[in-house]
C-alpha positions as a Markdown table, in Angstrom:
| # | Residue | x | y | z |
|---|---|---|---|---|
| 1 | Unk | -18.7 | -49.8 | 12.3 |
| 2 | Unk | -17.1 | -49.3 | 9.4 |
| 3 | Unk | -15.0 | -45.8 | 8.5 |
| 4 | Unk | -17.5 | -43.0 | 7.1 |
| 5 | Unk | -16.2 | -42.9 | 2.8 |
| 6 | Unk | -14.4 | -39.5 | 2.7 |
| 7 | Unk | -16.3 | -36.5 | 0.7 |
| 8 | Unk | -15.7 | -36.2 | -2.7 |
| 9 | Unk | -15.4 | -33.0 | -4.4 |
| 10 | Unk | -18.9 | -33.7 | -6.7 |
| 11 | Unk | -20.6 | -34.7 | -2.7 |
| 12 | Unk | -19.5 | -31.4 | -1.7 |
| 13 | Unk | -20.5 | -29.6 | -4.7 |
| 14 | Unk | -23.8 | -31.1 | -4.5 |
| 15 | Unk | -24.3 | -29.7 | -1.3 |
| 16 | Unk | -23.2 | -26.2 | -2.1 |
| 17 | Unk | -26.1 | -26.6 | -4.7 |
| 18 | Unk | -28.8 | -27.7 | -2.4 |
| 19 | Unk | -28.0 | -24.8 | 0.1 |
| 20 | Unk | -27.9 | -22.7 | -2.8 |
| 21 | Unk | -31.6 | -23.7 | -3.6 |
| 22 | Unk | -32.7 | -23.7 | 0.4 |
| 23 | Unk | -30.9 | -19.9 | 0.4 |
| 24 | Unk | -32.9 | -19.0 | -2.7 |
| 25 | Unk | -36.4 | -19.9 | -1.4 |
| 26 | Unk | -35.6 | -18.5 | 1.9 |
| 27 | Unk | -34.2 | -15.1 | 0.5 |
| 28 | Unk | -37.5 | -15.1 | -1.3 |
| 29 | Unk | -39.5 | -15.6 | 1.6 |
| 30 | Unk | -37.8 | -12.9 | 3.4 |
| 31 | Unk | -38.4 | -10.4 | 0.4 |
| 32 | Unk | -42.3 | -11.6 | 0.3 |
| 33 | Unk | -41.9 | -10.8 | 4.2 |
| 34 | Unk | -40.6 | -7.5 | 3.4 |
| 35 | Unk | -43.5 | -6.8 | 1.1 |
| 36 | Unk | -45.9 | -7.4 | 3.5 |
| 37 | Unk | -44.4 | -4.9 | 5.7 |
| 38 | Unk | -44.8 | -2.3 | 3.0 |
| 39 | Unk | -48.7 | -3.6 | 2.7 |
| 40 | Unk | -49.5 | -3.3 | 6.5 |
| 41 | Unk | -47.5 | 0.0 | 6.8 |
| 42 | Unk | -49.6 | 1.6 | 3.6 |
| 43 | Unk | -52.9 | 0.1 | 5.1 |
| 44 | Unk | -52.8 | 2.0 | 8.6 |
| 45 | Unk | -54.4 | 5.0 | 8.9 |
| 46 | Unk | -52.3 | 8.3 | 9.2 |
| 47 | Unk | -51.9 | 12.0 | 8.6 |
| 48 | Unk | -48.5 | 10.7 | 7.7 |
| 49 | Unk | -47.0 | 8.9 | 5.1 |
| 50 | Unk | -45.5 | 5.5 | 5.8 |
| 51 | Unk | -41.8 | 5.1 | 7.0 |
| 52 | Unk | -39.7 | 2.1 | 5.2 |
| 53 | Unk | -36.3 | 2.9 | 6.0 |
| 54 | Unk | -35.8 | 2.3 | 9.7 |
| 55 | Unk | -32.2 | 3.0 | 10.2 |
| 56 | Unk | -32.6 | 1.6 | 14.6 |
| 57 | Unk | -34.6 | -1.6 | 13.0 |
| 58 | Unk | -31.5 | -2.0 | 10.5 |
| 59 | Unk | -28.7 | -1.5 | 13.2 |
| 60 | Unk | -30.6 | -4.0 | 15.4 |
| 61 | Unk | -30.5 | -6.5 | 13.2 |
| 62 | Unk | -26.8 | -6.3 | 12.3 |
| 63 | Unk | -26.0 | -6.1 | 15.9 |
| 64 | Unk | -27.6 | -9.3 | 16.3 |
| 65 | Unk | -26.3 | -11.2 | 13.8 |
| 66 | Unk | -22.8 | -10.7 | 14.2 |
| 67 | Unk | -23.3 | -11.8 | 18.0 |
| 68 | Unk | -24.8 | -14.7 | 17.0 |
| 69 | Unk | -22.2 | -15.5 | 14.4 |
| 70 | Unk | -20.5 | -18.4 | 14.7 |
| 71 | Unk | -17.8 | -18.4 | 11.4 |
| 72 | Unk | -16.0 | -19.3 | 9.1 |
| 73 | Unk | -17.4 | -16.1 | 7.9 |
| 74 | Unk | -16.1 | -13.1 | 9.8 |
| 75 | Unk | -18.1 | -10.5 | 11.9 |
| 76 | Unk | -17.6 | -7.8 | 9.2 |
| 77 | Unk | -18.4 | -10.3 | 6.1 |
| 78 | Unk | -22.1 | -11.5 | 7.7 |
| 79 | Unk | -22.7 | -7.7 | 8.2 |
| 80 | Unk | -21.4 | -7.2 | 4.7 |
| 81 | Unk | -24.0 | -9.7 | 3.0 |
| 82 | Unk | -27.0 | -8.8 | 5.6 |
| 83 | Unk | -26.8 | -5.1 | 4.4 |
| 84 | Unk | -27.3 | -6.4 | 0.4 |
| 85 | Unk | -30.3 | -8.3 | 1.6 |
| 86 | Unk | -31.9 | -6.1 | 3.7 |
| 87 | Unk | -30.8 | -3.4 | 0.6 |
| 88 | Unk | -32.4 | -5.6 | -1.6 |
| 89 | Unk | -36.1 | -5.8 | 0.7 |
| 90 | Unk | -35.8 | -2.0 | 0.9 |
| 91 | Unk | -35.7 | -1.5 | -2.6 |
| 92 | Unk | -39.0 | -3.8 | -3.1 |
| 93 | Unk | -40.8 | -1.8 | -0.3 |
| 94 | Unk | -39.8 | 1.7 | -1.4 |
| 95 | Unk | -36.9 | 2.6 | -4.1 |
| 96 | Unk | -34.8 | 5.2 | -2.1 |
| 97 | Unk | -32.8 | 7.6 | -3.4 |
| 98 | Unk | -29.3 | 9.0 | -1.7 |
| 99 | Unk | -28.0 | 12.6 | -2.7 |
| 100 | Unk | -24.0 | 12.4 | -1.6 |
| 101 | Unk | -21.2 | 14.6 | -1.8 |
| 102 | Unk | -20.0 | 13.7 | -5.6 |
| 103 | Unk | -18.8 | 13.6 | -7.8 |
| 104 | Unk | -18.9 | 9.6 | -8.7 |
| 105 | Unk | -15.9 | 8.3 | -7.1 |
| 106 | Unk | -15.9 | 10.1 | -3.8 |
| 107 | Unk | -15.6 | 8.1 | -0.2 |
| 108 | Unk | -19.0 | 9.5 | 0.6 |
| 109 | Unk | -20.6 | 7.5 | -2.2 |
| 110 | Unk | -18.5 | 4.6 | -0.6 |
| 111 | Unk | -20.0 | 5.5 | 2.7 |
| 112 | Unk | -23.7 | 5.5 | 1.1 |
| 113 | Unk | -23.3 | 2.1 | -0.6 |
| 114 | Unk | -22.0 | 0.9 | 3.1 |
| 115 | Unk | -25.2 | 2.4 | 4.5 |
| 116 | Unk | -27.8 | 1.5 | 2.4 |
| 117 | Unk | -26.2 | -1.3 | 0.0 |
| 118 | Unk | -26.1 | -1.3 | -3.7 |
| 119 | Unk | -30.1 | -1.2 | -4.4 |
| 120 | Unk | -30.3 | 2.0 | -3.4 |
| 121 | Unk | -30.0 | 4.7 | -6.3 |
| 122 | Unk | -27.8 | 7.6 | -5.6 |
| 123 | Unk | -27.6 | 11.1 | -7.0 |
| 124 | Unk | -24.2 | 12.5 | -6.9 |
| 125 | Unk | -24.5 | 16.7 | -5.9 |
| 126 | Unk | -21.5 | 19.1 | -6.2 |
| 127 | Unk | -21.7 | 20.8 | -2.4 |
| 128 | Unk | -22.7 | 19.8 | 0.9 |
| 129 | Unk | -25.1 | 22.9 | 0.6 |
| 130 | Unk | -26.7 | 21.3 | -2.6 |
| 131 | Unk | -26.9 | 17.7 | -0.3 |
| 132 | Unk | -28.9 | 19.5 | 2.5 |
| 133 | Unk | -31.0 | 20.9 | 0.1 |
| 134 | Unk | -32.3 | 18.1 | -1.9 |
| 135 | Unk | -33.5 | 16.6 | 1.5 |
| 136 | Unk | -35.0 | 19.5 | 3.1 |
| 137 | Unk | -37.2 | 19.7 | -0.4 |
| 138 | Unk | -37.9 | 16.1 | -0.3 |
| 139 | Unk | -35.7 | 15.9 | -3.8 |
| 140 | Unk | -34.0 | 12.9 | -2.4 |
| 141 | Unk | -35.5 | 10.4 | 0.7 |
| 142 | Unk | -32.0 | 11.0 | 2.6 |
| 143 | Unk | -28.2 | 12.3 | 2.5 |
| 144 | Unk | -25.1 | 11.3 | 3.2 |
| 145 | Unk | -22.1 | 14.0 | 3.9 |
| 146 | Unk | -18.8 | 13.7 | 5.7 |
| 147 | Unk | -18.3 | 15.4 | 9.4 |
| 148 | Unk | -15.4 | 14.4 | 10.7 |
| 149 | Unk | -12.1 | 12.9 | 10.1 |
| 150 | Unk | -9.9 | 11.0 | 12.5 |
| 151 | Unk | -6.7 | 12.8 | 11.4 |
| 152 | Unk | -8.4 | 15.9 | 10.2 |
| 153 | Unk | -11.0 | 16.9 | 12.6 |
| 154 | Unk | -14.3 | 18.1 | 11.6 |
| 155 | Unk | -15.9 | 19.0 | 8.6 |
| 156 | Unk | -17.4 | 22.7 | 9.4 |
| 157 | Unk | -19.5 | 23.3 | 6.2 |
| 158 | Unk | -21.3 | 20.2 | 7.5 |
| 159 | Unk | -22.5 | 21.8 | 10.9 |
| 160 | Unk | -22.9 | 25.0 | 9.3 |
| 161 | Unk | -25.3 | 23.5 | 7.2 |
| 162 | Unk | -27.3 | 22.1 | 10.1 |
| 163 | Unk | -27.9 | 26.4 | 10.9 |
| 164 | Unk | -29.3 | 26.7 | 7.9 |
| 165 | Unk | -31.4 | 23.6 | 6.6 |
| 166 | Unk | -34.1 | 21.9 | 8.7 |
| 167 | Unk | -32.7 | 18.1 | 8.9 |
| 168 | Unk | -32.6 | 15.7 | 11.2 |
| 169 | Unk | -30.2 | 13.2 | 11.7 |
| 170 | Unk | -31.1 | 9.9 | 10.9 |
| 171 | Unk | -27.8 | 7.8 | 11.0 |
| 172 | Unk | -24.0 | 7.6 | 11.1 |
| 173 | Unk | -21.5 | 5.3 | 9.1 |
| 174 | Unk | -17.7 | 5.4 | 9.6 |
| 175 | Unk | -15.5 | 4.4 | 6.9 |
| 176 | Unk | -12.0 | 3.4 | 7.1 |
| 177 | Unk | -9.8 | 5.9 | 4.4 |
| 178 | Unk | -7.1 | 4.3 | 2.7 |
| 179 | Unk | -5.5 | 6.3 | 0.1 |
| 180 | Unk | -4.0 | 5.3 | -3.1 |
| 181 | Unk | -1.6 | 7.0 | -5.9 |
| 182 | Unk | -3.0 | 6.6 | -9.4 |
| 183 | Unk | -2.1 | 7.6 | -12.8 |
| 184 | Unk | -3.8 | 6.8 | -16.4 |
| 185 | Unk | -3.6 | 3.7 | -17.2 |
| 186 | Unk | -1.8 | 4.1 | -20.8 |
| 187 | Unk | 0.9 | 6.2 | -18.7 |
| 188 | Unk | 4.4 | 3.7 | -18.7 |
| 189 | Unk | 7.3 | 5.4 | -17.2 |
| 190 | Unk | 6.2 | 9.3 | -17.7 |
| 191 | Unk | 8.0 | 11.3 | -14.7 |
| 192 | Unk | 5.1 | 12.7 | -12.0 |
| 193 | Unk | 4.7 | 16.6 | -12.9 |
| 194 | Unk | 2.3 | 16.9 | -9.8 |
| 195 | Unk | 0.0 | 15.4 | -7.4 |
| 196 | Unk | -3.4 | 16.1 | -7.1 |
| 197 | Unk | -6.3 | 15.3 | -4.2 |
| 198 | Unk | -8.7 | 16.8 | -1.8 |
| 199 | Unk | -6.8 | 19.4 | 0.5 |
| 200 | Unk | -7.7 | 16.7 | 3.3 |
| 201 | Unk | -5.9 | 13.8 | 1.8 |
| 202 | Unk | -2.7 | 15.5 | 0.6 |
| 203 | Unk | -2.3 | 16.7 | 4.2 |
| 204 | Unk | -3.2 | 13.0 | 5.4 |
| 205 | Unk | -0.6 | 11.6 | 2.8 |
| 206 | Unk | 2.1 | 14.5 | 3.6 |
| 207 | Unk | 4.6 | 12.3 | 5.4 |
| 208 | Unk | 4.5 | 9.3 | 2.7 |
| 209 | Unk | 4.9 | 11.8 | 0.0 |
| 210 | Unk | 7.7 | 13.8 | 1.5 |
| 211 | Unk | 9.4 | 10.3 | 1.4 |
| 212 | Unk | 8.3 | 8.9 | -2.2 |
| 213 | Unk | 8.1 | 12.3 | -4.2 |
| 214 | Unk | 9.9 | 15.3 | -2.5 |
| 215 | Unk | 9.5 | 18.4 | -4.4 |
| 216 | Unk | 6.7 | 17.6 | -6.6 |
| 217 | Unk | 4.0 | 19.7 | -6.9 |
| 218 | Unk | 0.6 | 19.3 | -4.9 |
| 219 | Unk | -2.1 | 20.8 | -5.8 |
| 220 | Unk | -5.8 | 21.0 | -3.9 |
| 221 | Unk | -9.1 | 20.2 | -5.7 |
| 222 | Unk | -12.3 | 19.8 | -4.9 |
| 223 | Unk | -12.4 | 16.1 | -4.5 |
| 224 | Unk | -10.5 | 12.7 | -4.4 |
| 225 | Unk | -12.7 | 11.9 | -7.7 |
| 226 | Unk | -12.3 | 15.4 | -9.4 |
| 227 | Unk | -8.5 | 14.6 | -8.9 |
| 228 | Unk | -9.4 | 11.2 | -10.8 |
| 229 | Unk | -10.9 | 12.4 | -13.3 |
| 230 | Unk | -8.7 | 15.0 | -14.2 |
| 231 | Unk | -5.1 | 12.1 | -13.8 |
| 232 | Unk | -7.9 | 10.5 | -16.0 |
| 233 | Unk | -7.6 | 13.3 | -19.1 |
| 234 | Unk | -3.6 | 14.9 | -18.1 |
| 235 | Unk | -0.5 | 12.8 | -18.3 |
| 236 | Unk | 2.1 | 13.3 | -15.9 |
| 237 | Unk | -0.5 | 13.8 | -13.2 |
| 238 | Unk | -0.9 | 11.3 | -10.1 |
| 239 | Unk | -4.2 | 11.8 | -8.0 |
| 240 | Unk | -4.7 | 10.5 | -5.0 |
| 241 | Unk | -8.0 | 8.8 | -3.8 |
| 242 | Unk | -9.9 | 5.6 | -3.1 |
| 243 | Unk | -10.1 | 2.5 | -5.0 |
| 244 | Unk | -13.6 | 3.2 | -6.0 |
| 245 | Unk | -12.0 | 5.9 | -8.1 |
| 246 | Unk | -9.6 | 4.3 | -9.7 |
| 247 | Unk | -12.0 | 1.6 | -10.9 |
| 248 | Unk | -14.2 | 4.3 | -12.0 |
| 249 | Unk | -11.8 | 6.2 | -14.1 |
| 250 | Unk | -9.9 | 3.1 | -15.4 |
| 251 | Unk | -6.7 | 4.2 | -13.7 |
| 252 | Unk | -3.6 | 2.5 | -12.3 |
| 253 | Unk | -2.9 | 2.4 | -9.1 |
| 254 | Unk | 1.1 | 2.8 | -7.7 |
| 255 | Unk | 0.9 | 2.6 | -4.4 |
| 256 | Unk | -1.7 | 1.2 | -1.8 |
| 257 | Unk | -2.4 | 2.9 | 1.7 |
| 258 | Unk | 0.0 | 5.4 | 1.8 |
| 259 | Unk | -1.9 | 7.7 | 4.7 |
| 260 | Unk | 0.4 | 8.2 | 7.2 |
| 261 | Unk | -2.0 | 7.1 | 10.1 |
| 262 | Unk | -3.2 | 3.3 | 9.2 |
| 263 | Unk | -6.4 | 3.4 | 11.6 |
| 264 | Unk | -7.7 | 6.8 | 9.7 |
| 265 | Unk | -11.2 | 6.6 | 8.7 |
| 266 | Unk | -14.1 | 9.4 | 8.3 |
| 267 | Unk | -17.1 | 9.8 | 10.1 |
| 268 | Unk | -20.3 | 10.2 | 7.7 |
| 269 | Unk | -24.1 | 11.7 | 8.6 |
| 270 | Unk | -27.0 | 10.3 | 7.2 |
| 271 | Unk | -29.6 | 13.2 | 7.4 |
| 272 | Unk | -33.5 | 12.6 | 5.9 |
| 273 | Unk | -36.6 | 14.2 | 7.5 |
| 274 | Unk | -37.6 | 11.6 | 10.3 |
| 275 | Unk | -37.1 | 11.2 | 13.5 |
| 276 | Unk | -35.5 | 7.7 | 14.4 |
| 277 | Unk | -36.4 | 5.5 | 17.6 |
| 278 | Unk | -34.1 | 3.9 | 20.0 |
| 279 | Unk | -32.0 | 0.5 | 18.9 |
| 280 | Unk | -30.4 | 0.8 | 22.6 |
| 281 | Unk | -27.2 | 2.4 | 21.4 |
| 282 | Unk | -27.8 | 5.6 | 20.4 |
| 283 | Unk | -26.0 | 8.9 | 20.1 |
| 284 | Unk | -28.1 | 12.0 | 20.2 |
| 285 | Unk | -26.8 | 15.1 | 18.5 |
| 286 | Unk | -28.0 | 19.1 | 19.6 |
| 287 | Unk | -27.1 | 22.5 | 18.8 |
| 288 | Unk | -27.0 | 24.9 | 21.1 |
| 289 | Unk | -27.2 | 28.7 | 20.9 |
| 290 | Unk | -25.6 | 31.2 | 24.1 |
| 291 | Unk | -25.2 | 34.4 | 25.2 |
| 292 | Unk | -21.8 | 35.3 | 24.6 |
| 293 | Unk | -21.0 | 35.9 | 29.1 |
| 294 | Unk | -18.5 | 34.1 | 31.2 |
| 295 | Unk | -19.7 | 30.6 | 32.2 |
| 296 | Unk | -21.9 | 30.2 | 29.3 |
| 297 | Unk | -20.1 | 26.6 | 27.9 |
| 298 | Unk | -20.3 | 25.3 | 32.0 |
| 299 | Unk | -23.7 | 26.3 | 32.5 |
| 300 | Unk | -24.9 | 24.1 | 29.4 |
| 301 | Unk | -22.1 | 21.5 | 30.2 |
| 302 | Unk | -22.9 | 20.6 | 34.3 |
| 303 | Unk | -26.2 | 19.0 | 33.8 |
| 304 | Unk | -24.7 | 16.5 | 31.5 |
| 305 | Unk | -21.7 | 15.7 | 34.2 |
| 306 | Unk | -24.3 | 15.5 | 36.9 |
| 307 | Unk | -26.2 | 13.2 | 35.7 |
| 308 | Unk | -23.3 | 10.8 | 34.0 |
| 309 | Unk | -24.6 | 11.7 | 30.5 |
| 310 | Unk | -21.1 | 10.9 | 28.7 |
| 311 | Unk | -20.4 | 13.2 | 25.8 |
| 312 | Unk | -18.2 | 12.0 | 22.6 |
| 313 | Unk | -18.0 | 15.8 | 21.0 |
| 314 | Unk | -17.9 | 19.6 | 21.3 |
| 315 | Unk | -17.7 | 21.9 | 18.4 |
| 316 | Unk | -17.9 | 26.0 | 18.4 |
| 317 | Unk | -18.9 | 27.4 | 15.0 |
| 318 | Unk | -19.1 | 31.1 | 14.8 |
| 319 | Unk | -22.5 | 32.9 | 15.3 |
| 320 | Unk | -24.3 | 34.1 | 11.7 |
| 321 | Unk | -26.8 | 36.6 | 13.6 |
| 322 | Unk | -26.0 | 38.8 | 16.1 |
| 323 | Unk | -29.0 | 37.0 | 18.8 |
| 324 | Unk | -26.5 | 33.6 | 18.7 |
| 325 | Unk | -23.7 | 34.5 | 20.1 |
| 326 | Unk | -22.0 | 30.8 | 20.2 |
| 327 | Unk | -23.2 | 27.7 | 18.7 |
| 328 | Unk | -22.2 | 24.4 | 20.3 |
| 329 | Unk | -22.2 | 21.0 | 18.5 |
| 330 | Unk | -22.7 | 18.4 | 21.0 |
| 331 | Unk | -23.0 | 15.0 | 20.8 |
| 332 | Unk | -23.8 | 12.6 | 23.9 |
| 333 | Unk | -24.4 | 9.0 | 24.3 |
| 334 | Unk | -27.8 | 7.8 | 24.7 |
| 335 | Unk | -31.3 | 8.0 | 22.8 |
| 336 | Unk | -33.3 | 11.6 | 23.7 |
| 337 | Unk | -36.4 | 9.7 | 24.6 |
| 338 | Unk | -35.0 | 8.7 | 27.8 |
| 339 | Unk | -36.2 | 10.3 | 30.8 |
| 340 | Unk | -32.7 | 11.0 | 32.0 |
| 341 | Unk | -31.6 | 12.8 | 28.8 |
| 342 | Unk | -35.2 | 14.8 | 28.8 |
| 343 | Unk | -34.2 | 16.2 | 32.0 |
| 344 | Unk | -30.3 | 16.8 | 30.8 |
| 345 | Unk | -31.9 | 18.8 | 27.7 |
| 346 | Unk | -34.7 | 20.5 | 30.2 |
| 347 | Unk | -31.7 | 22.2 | 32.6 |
| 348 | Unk | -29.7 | 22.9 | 29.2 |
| 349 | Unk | -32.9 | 25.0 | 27.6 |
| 350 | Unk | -33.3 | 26.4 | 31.3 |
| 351 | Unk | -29.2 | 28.3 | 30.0 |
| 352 | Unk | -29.8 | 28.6 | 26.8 |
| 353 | Unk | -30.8 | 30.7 | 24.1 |
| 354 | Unk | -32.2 | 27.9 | 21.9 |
| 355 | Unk | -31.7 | 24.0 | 22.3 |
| 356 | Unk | -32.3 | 22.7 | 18.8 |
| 357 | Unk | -32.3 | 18.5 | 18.5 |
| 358 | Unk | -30.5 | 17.3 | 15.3 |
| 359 | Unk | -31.8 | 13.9 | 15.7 |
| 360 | Unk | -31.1 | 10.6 | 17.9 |
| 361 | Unk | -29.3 | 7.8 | 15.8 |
| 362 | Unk | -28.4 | 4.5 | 16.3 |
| 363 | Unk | -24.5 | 4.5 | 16.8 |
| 364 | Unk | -22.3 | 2.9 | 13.3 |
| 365 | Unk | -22.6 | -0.9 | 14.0 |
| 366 | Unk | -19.8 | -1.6 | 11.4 |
């Protein structure tokens, strides 16, 4: 037989094109699917309204495409592109919209876009108080706020907030933090008068500045993006923050990744009013209120050791009433549906003051 003719570009164009149109017609097809959903789900009878955004259904399907993923394309690219389309099919079952910690700019509007893609409309709100609020009054469908930070530790106006506003927990994203240094973009060779971020991200940044700009001022804001923003409107001031920011406030970036610690990244909560099912690998979080008496932490502790529950974190936030003595933050492995867990939070309860679920949540698949 003769030698197969080598491609041509225009061949290989011209199959670019027809995959093109077979991708269009099946993308459609999915979206029609996705409508359909949204028709069954409104048709059933219940005291209830219908649920669209099914954050376990979601991590499934990402799970399961990146195992079946067999390249070029990269793990992280096909989960990528899958959580645009699946954005997209939301947004023609049910428009969501995301309150965040704002203002425009801030890595928890980056963590809400990686959650729930770009279709999603998000309201930017100036506390983590005000975020809580506009989803326990149904203001927004669901939040997103920070909790914890590789090099930082945790966020406590977070769990404090979880005391006060009746939430669930309906997800969790975790979003690699690199940090840049970024000045107007008009500014040539002005000197650097000071440096200005998130209290956070100057104390992740400490050892790269001590290095590039010894002695210059740094000065705490509220946020990466305030600190933008304002290097946005002042000459001779560098902010620190996320590329997002710099592309939202036209600025020019110095330096790239200058944290100190390259594997830093920030855990984020997705909180809404629902209660999620299992995906079949969950995390469950509960707070737990004790008398303040020796042994207290042990007694709620043992059951969870005895029966190989494994937990991933422990926090002690100061009591706001004089009946809760301590309040534990605990997160453990596993989906509270399970028998095994029902019994773990049965013998806790039996110790406790109060045993209060903050949700079970499918664990961040990227």
């Amino acid at each position: 037989m003769a030698d197969k003719a080598p491609e041509t570009l225009e061949s290989v164009r011209e199959r670019i094109d027809s995959i093109d149109r077979e991708l269009q017609r099946l993308l459609n097809e999915r979206a029609a699917c996705a409508m359909r959903v949204a028709e069954i789900k409104q048709s059933e009878p219940s005291a209830d309204p219908p649920v669209y955004y099914r954050p376990e259904r979601e991590a499934q399907i990402l799970a399961r495409l990146q195992a079946e993923n067999q390249g070029p394309l990269t793990d992280k690219d096909v989960a990528q592109l899958f959580r645009e389309i699946i954005s997209c099919c939301l947004n023609l079952e049910q428009p969501l919209t995301i309150a965040y910690l704002g203002p425009p700019g801030t890595y928890t509007e980056a963590a809400a876009v990686k959650q729930f893609g770009h279709f999603a409309g998000t309201r930017a709100m100036a506390s983590i108080d005000e975020v809580f609020r506009e989803v326990e009054s149904e203001a927004a469908h669901y939040g997103v706020v920070p909790v914890e930070n590789s090099t930082e530790g945790m966020v406590n106006h977070t769990l404090d907030c979880f005391v006060d506003f009746a939430v669930l927990i309906c997800a969790e994203v975790e979003l690699p933090i690199h940090h840049s240094l970024m000045v107007n973009a008009s500014a040539t060779d002005e000197p650097i008068r000071e440096i200005i971020s998130h209290s956070q991200s100057l104390a992740q940044c400490r050892s790269w500045l001590d290095g590039h700009y010894p002695g210059i001022p740094r000065i705490p804001v509220s946020s990466n993006a305030e600190a933008a923003l304002q290097a946005s409107q002042r000459p001779g001031v560098a902010a620190i923050a996320g590329e997002m920011a710099a592309e939202k406030y036209a600025l020019r970036i110095l330096a790239s990744r200058i944290e100190d610690h390259p594997d830093n990244k920030t855990r984020f909560l997705v909180i809404g009013r629902q209660r999620v099912g299992p995906s079949g690998r969950d995390k469950t979080s509960i707070l737990v209120s004790t008398r303040n008496e020796p042994g207290a932490l042990y007694k709620v502790l043992e059951p969870f050791h005895r029966h190989g529950i494994s937990l991933s974190r422990i926090e002690t936030r100061p009591a706001k009433s004089g009946s809760w003595s301590y309040v534990f933050f605990i997160d453990f492995d596993g989906h509270q549906s399970k028998g095994e867990i029902q019994k773990v939070l049965d013998e806790v309860r039996a110790v406790s003051m109060e045993v209060r679920s903050l949700g079970s949540y499918p664990q961040a698949v990227v």
